[in-house]
C-alpha positions in Angstrom: -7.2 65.4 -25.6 -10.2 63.1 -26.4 -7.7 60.1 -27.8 -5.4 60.5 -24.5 -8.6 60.3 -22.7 -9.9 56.9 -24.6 -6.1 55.6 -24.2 -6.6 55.8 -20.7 -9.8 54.1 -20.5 -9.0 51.5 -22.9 -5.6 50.5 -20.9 -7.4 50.4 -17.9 -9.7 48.2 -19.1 -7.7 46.0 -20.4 -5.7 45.8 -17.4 -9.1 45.2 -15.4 -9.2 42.5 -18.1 -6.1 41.0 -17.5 -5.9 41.7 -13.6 -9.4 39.6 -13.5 -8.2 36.8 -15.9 -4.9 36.2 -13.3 -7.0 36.4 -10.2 -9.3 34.0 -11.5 -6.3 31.3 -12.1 -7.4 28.0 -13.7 -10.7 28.4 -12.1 -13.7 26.9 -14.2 -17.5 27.4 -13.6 -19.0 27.3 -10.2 -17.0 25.6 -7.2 -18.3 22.8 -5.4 -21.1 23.4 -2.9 -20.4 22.0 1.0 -23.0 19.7 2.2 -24.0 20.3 5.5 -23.1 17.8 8.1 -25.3 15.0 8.6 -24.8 16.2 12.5 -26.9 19.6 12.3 -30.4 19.8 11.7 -31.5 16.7 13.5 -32.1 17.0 17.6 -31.0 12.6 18.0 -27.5 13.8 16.1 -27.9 11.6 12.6 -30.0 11.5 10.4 -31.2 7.9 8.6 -32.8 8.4 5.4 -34.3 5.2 3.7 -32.0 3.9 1.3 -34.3 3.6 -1.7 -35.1 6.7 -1.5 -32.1 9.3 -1.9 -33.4 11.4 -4.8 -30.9 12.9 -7.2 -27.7 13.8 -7.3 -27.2 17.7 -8.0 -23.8 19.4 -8.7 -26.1 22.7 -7.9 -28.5 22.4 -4.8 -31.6 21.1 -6.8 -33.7 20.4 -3.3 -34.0 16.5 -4.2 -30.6 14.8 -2.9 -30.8 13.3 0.5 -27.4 13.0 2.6 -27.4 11.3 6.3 -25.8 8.3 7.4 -27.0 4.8 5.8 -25.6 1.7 7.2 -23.8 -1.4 5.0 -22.4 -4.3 6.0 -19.3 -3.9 3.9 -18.7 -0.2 4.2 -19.9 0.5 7.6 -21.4 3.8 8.1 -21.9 6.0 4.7 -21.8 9.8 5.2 -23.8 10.4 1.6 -22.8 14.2 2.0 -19.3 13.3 1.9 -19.8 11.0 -0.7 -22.0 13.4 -2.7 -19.2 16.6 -2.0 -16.3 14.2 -2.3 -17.7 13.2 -5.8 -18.1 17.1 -7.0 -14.7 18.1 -5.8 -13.7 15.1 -8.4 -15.5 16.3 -11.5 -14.2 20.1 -10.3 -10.8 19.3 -10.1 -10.9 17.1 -13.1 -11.9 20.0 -15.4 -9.1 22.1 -14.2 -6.6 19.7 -15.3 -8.3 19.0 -18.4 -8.2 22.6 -19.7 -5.0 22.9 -17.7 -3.4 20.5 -20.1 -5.7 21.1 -23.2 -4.2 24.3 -23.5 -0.3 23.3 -22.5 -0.2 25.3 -19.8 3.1 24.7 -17.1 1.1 25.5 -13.9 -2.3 26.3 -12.4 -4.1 27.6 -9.6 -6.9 26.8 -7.9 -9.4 26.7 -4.9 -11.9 24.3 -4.3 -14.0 24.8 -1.3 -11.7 25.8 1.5 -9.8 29.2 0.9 -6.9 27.5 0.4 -5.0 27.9 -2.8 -3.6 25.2 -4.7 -0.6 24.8 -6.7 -0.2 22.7 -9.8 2.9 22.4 -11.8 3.2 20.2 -15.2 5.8 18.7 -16.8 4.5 17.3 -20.9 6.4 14.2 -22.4 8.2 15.2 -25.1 6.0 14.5 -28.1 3.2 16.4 -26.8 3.2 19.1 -29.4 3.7 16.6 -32.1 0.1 15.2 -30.8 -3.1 15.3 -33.0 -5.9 17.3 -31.3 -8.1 14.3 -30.9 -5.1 12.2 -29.3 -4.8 14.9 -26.6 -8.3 15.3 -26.0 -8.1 11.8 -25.6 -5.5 11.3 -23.2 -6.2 14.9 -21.1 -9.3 13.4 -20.4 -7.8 10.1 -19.3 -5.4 12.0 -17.3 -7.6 14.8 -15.9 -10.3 12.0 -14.4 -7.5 10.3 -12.7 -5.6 12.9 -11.0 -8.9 14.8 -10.4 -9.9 12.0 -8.3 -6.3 12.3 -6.4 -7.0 16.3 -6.4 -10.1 16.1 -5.0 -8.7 13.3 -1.7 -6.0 15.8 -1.2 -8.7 18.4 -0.4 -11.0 16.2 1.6 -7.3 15.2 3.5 -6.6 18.9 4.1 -10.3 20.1 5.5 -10.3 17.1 7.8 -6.8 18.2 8.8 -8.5 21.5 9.2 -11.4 20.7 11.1 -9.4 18.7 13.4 -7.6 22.3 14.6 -10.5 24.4 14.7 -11.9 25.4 11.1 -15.3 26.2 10.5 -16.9 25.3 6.9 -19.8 28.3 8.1 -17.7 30.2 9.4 -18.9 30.4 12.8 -18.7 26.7 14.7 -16.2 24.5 14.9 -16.0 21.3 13.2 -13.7 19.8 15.4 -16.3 17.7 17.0 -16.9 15.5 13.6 -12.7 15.9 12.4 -11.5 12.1 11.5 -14.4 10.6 12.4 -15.1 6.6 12.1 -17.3 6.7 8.6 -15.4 10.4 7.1 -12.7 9.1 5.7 -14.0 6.0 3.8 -17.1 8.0 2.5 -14.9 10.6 1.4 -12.6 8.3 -0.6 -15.7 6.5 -1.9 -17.3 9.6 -3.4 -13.7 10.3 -5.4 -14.5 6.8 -6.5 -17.7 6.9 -7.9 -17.0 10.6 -9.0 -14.2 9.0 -11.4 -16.9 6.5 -12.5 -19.2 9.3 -13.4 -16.9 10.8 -15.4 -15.5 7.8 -17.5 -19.6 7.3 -18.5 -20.2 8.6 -21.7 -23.7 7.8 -22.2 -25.2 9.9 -19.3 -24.8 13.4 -17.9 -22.8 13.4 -14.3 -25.8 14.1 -12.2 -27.4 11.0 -13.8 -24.1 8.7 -13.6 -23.6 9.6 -9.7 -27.6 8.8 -9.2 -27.4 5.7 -10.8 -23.9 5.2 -9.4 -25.0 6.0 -5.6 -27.5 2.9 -5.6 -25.7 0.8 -6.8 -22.8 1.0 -4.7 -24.4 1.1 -1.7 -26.3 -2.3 -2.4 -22.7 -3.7 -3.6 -22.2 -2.9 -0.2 -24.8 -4.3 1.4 -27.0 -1.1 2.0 -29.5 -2.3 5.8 -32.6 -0.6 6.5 -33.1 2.9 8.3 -33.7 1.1 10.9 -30.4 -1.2 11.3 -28.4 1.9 10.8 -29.9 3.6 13.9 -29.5 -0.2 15.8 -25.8 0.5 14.8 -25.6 4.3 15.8 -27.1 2.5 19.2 -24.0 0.1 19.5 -21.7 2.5 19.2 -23.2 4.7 21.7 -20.7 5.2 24.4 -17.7 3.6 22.9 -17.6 5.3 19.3 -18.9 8.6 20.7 -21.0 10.0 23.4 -23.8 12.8 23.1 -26.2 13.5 20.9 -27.1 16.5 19.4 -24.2 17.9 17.4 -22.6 20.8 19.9 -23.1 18.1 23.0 -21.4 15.3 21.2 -18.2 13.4 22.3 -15.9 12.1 20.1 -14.2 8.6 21.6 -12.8 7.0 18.2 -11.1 8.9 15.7 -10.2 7.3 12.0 -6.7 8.9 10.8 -6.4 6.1 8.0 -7.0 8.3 5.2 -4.9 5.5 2.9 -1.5 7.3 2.9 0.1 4.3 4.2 -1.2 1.3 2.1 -3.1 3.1 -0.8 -6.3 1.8 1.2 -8.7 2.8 3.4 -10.9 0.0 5.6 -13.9 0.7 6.2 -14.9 0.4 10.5 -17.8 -2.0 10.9 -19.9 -2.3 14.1 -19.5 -5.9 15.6 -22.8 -7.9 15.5 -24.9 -6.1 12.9 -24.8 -8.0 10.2 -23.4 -11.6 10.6 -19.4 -12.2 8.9 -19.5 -9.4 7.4 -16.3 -9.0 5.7 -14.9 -5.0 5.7 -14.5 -3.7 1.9 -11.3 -1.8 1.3 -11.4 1.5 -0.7 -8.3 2.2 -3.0 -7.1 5.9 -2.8 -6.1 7.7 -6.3 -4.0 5.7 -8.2 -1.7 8.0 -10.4 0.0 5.4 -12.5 -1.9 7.1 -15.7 1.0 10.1 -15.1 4.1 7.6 -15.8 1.6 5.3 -19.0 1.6 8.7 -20.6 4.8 10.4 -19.5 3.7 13.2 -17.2 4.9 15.0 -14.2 3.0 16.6 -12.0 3.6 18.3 -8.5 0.8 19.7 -6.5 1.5 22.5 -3.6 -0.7 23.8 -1.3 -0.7 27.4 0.1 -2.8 27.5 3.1 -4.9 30.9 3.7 -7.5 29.9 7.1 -6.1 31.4 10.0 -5.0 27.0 11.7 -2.0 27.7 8.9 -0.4 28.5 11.9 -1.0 25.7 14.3 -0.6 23.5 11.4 2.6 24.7 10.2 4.1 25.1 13.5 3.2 21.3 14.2 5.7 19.9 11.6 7.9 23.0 12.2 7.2 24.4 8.4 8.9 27.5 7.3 5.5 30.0 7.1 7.0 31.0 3.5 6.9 27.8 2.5 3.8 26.0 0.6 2.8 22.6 1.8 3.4 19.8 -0.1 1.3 17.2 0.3 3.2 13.6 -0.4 5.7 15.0 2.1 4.0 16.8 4.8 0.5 15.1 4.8 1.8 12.0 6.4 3.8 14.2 8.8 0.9 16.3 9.9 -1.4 13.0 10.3 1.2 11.5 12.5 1.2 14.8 14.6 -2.9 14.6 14.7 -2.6 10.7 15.6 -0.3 12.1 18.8 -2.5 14.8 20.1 -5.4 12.3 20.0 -3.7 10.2 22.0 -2.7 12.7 24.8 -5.9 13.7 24.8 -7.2 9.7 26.1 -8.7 9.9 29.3 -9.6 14.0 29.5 -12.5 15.6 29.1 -12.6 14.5 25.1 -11.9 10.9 25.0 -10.5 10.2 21.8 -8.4 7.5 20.1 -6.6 6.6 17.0 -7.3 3.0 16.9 -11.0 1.0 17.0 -10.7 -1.6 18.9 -14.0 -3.0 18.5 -14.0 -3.0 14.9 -9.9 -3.9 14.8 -11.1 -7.3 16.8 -14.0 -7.5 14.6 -12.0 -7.5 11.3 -9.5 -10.2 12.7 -12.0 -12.3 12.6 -12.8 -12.2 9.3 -11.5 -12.9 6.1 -9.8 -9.5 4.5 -12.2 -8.1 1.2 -10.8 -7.2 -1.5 -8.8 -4.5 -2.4 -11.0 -3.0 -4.6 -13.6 -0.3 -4.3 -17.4 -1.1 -5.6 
């Protein structure tokens, strides 16, 4: 009787063991941590911390980073907590598909932030199993770093998508109010930028490689003074948005080029703050490094917030289906770009299109197509 009692125990445990080890997917470590909105916290709206002084970057909450808005001539407004978020959700995602592939493995899934699951299937060239272990170290990590960076813009496209229909990070407001705004989607593809940077340095520690990294991008771009950036919150006053504190704001402009068109994202400057200033493009993810070494990869997402619904029902999606993102994000942006336009003239003013900054970047020379 006592060895049919300690087979029972012993499968049980093991199929605790197993049950545990499927429900935690390709999960590695700790997820990345949201960073609060630059619009709470602050009774004038945003927040402008001195641009010298932005401590250091922390993949856990450290109490030395500083996030707000900072102002640059070539970039516009920075949101540094999308840039500092969008960065972490790069070197998260990056070490999923680096173990992903490390081990051979046909398909992961994963969460980041959101409670969305996501779906990854992998297809291996052909001579993968004849590989040394040191040449697939080598080129998982290539690989990983570059579709990480791809990963981690499909998320930041999907909570904006998100926000825009309702979603609350906290779980109790709605973050509709800051969905697509003017400096969101640059910032966010910035920080997959300069997350991929951190990575591909080998001589520091990630948290040291996105400090260093932060500074110097930002006076590549021309960082301005605290006090510009409020003179260009004060510009846009009325035209950009209207309100101050965050739950009193109106959004008037809304930024929906998230580079799903071009591969780019342009940055929205405000006219008159800094003198031909010439916009500085951002490139989104470029997955060439899948064809130079012979992958495939397909990436699905399975929505679990309750705007599945609203979303789904907006491109007229199957709810058994799983969203695929090279298909239906540009679908689902188009629907967004719609609504916002229906909306013109009610209560919430809102528009795709700047107008301002369009007629200021006419009148410039186009940057170049490369990110800092």
């Amino acid at each position: 009787m006592e060895k049919i009692l300690k087979k029972i125990v012993f499968y049980r445990s093991t199929t605790a063991l197993l049950l545990i080890i499927s429900l935690a997917g390709c999960q590695v470590g700790s997820r990345p941590r949201l960073r609060v909105s630059d619009y709470f916290g602050d009774p004038t709206g945003m927040r402008f911390p001195d641009p010298e002084k932005l401590g250091r970057h922390c993949l856990d909450d450290c109490g030395e980073e500083k996030v707000g808005m900072v102002y640059t001539c070539k970039g516009g407004f920075i949101d540094l907590g999308h840039v500092r978020e969008a960065a972490d959700r790069t070197e998260y995602a990056s070490q999923i598909v680096y173990n992903t592939l490390i081990r051979s493995r046909t398909s992961c899934t994963y969460r980041i932030i959101e409670p969305a699951r996501y779906h990854l299937t992998i297809s291996y060239p052909d001579q993968w199993q004849n590989m040394s272990w040191q040449q697939k170290k080598d080129i998982a990590r290539q690989v990983s770093i570059s579709y990480g960076q791809y990963l981690a813009h499909t998320s930041l496209i999907w909570h904006e998508t998100l926000t825009w229909y309702g979603f609350a990070s906290s779980g109790v407001f709605s973050e509709n109010i800051s969905a697509f705004s003017w400096e969101d989607p640059y910032s966010d593809l910035l920080g997959t930028q300069l997350g991929g940077m951190a990575l591909n340095t080998a001589s520091e520690s990630f948290e040291d490689a996105m400090t260093r990294l932060i500074y110097e991008t930002l006076r590549q771009l021309d960082v301005q003074p605290a006090a510009t950036a409020r003179k260009a919150e004060h510009a846009i006053q009325g035209k950009w948005f209207e309100g101050g504190y965050y739950f009193f704001v109106k959004m008037k402009e809304r930024n929906f080029d998230v580079g799903l068109d071009d591969g780019f994202v342009t940055p929205w400057l405000v006219p008159d703050i800094c003198q031909n200033a010439v916009p500085q493009d951002c490139p989104a993810p470029d997955l060439s490094v899948l064809e130079k070494y012979g992958f495939k990869m397909r990436l699905q997402i399975e929505p679990l917030e309750f705007e599945k619904g609203k979303i789904y029902k907006a491109i007229n999606l199957n709810h058994s289906e799983y969203l695929r993102p090279s298909v239906h994000f540009p679908e689902i942006i188009e629907h967004i770009r719609k609504e916002a336009e229906k909306m013109k003239g009610k209560e919430m003013d809102v528009s795709p299109q700047n107008d301002a900054a369009i007629e200021n970047q006419e009148n410039t020379t186009k940057g170049c197509k490369e990110c800092p």
